[in-house]
N, C-alpha and C positions, 0 to 999 in steps of 0.2 A: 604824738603830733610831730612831725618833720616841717610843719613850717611855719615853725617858731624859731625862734633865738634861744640856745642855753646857755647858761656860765656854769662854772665852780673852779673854789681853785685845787688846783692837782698837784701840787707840791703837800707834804707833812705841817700841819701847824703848830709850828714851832721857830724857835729863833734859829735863822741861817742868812748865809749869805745872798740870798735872791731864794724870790718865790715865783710859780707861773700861775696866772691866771687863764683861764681858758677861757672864750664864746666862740659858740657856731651854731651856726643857722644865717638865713636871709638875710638879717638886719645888721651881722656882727661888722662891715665896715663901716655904716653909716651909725651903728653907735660909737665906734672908736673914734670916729672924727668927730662927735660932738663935745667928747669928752677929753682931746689930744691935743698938740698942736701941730698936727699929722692934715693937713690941707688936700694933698694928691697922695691918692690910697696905690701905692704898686702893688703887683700881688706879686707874691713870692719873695719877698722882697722883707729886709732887719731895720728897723729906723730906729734914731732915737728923737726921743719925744717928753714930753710930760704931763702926767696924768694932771687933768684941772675938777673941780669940782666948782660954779660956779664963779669959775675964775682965777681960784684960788690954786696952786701948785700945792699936790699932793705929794707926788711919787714924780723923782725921777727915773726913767726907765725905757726898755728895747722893746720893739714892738715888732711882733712877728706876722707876717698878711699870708694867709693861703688862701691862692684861688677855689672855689668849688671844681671837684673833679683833681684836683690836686693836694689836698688835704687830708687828714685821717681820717676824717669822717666824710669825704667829699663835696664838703657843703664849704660855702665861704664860710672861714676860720679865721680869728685872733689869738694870739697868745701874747700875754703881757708880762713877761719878765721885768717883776719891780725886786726892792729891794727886800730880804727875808725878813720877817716879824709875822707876828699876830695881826696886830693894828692897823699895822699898813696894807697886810692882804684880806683882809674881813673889809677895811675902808674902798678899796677897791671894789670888791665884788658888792659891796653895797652901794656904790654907785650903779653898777652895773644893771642892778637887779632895777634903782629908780629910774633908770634910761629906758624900760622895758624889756628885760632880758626874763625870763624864768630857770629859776635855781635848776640845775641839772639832779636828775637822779642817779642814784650807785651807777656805774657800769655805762650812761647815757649815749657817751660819746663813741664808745666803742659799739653800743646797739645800732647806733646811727650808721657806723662803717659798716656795719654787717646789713641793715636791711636796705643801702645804697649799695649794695652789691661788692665793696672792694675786698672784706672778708669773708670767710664761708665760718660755721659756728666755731667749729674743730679747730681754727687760727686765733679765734675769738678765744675759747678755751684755752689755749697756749698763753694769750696775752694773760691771762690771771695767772696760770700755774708762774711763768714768766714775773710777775709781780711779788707772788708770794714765795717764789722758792729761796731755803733756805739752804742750799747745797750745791755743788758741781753737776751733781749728775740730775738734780729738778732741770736745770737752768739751762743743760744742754738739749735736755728730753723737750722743752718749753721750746728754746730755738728751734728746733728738728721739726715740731709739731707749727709755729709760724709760718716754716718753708713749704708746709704742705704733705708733712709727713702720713695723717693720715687718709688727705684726698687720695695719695697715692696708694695705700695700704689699700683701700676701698674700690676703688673706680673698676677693677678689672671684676670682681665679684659683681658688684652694682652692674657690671653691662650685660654681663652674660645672663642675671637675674630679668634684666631690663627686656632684650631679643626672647629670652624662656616666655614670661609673660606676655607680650606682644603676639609671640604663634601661637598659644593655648586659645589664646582672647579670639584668632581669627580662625579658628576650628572652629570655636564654638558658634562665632558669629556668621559664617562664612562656610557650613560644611559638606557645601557643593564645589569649593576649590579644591579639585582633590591636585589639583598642579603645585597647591601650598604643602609644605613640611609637616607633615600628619606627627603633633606630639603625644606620641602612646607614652603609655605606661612605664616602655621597656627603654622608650627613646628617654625621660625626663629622667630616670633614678640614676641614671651614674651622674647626672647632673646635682643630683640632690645630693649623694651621697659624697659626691667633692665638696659643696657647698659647707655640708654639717661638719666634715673635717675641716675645710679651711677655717671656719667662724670656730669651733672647740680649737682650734691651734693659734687663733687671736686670741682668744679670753684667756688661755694659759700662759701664754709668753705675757700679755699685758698686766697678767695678776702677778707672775712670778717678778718681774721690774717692775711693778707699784712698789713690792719691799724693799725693793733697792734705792728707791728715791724715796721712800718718806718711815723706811726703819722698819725692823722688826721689832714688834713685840715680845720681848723676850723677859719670862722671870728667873730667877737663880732660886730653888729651892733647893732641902734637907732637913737631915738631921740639924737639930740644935749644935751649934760651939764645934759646925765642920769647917767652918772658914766662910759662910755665904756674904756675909757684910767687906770682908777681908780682900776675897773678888771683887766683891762692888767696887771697892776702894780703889785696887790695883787697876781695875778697866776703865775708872774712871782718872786716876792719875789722881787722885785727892781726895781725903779722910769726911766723905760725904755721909759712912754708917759708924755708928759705935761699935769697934771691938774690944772685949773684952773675954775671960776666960772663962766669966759666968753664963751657963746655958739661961737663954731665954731674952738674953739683952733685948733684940730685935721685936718689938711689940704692934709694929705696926708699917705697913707699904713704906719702902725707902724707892724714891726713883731718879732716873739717874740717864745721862745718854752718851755713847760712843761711837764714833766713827772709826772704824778699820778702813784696811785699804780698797774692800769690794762690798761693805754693807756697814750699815748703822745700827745701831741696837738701843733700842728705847727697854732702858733697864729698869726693874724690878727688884727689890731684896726684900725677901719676906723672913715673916716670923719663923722658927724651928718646928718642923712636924712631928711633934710627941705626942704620945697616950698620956702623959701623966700630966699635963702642963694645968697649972692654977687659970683660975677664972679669967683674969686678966688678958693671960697669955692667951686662953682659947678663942678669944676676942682674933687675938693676929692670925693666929692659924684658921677661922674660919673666913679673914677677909682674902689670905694667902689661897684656899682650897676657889675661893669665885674666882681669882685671878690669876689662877692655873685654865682655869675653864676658857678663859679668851684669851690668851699668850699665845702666842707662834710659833714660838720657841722656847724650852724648859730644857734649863741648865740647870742637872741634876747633880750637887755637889757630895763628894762622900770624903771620910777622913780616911785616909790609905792607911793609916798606922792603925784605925780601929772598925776595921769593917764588920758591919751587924746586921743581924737579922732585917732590920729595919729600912735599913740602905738596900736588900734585895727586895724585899716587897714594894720599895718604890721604882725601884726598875721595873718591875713587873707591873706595875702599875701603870705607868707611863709610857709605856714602850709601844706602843701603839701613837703613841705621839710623836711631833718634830722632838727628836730627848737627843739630848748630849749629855754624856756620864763625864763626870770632871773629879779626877780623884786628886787631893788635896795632901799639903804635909806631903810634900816629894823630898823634903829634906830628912823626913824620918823614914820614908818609907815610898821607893816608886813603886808604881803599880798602874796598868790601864795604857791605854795607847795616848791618852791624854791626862797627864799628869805635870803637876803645877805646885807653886810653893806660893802663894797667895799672897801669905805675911810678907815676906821678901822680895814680891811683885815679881816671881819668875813665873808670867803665866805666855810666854810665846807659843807652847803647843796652843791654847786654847785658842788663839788669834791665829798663828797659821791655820789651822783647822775650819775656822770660820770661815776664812776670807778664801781657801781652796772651796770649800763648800759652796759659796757664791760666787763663785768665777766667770762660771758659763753665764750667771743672772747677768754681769754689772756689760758683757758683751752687747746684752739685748741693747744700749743703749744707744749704738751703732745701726740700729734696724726700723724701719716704719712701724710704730705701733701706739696702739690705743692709749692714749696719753691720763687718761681718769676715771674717776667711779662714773661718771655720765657717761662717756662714752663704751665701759664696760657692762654697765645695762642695760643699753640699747642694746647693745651686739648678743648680751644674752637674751634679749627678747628675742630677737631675728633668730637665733639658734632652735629659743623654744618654737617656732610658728614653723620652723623647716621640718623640727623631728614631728608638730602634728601634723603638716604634710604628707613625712613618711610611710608614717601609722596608717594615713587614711586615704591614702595614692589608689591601693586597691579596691577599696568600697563606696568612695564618696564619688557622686559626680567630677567634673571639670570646672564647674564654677565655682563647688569648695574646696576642690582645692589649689586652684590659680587664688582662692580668697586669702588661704594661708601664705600663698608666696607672696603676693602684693604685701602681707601687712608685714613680711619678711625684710621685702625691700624699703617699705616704711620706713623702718627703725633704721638702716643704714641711710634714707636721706635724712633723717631728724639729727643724727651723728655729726653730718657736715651743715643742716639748715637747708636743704633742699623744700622741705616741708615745712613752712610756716606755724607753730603752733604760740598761743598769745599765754599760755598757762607755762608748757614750756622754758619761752624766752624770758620771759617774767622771774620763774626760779631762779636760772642760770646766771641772769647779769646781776640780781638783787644781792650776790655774792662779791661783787666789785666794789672795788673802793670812791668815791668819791671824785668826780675831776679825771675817770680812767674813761 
């Protein structure tokens, strides 16, 4: 419902120096002045004021008026800057609520901007990554996606899909025009076949810079007593695993997180991979072998001073994977192109190594691109509905397959909110915070 009045407040609740309460909708000046001693409402306009509750001064505090059409959500807006507590912004908003306001849902205020037209979904989606990021490169990616980053990534796709559609529609409708652009076969496929390259060259650049803003997956696996915990410790800058010189210490997921200078690595240290290990131990090693299965990346440690059989079968093992070989004990022994003394925290090959490895990724940051997992399956659906396009350009009529490109360009307006859907919208804001 848009015409109603919401609150919530949108500040942390917790003790600070000022909290902001929010309403918007219709009624939010005409309740601020029942409850202020705010007489002539300006819009756009900071007063100070004091919150009353039958008379009584609550809060004293700033009162902010947005006109509707001028607001975040474009609707007449308050915001009431009292002072931080609990007490005091629960006390307020429960005024609020007995003035006739209804309590805002997650995400409320910013659905409202979006189905008043002043955001499209993709700005809306920024405003959360933007809330929740915890990094430089979330927080830039968030910015870049506000300014429209991927209206623009999209729009020229979206037109030429839009005109493709439009002339199939009046062939078919219409195919005694022969004055109109006859779309054969031969005329739509280099169309398509741009199309499916440009959308598989979103979804890889978007996935390869997903790891760059929210970390790789990365475990550190071996032999028992190669130095894995040792690692952990050096890349972490602090004695987060037990080492010791007894094989097996490690019995259970250690984890751990680093930021290099072109990626982050959401760490792993697992149990030692032996044949012989007691029951206990095979406990860690079989929670170690599930969480090699979904790692990114497998930092595969060996002892340079005693390399074995065992250290080659894990190569071979993995090598078919993201693997980095990391040979260890360089003070007794180099060996490898990457090699490191762990104990002694000399591990710069491994971190140059890394951080050249993601060079070209942390660039993407500078480019228009698909900013999250929603926006990353949409675009894969639209991939998928172009390749059955493909497939069936030759044998299916023109209605099936103009059916496949329409639902094509679906998912590119569901991307931005061109398409209305109530299931949709529902998922995506219910991931907001309160008062956002």
């Amino acid at each position: 419902m848009l015409n109603d009045t919401i609150c919530a407040i949108s500040t942390a609740l917790k003790d600070g120096a000022i909290s902001i309460v929010r309403m918007s909708g219709p009624d939010s000046f005409e309740i601020i002045g029942r409850i202020s001693d705010v007489r002539k409402i300006e819009a756009n306009r900071i007063v100070y004021s004091h919150i009353r509750d039958n008379g009584e001064v609550i809060d004293e505090v700033l009162i902010s008026f947005f006109e509707a059409g001028h607001s975040y959500t474009r609707e007449d807006m308050v915001e009431i800057n009292c002072h931080g507590g609990v007490y005091v912004s629960r006390l307020i908003l429960n005024l609020l609520l007995k003035e006739g306001c209804r309590l805002a849902e997650p995400g409320e205020f910013t659905r409202r901007a979006y189905l008043n037209g002043r955001i499209d979904l993709s700005r809306a989606d920024s405003i959360n990554d933007l809330i929740k990021a915890t990094n430089r490169i979330q927080a830039y990616s968030a910015i870049r996606g506000l300014d429209g980053s991927v209206e623009r990534l999209l729009t020229p796709l979206m037109d030429e899909m839009k005109d493709v559609i439009a002339m199939i529609e009046v062939n078919i409708d219409y195919p005694e025009y022969e004055d109109e652009a006859q779309m054969s076969n031969e005329v739509i496929k280099p169309y398509l076949k741009k199309w499916i390259a440009d959308s598989e060259k979103m979804i890889e650049k978007a996935e390869r810079f997903r790891v760059v803003k929210d970390g790789l997956d990365t475990i550190i696996i071996g032999r028992p007593n190669v130095g894995k915990s040792s690692l952990l410790n050096a890349l972490l800058e602090e004695d987060k695993a037990i080492v010791t010189d007894i094989a097996g210490t490690t019995r259970d997921l250690v984890e751990g997180k680093v930021k290099l200078d072109n990626i982050t690595l959401n760490l792993i240290d697992t149990a030692g991979i032996r044949d012989d290990a007691e029951a206990i131990e095979k406990i860690g090693i079989e929670k170690t072998m599930k969480a090699i299965d979904k790692a990114q990346l497998i930092i595969l440690v060996i002892d340079a001073s005693d390399i074995t059989e065992k250290d080659e079968e894990l190569i071979r093992q993995y090598e078919d994977r993201n693997l980095i070989v990391v040979y260890n004990k360089s003070d007794l022994n180099k060996y490898g192109d990457i090699s490191i003394s762990a104990k002694d925290g000399d591990i710069t090959s491994l971190k140059d190594y890394l951080n050249k490895m993601y060079k070209d990724d942390i660039d993407l940051m500078n480019e228009d691109i698909l900013n999250n997992e929603r926006q990353i399956a949409l675009m894969k659906s639209c991939l998928n509905e172009l390749n059955n396009m493909y497939s069936s350009i030759d044998t299916d009529t023109s209605d099936v397959v103009v059916t496949y490109l329409s639902e094509a360009y679906s998912c590119l307006c569901q991307i931005l909110g061109k398409e209305y859907r109530e299931d949709l919208i529902d998922h995506m804001f219910k991931n907001f915070c309160l008062g956002k």
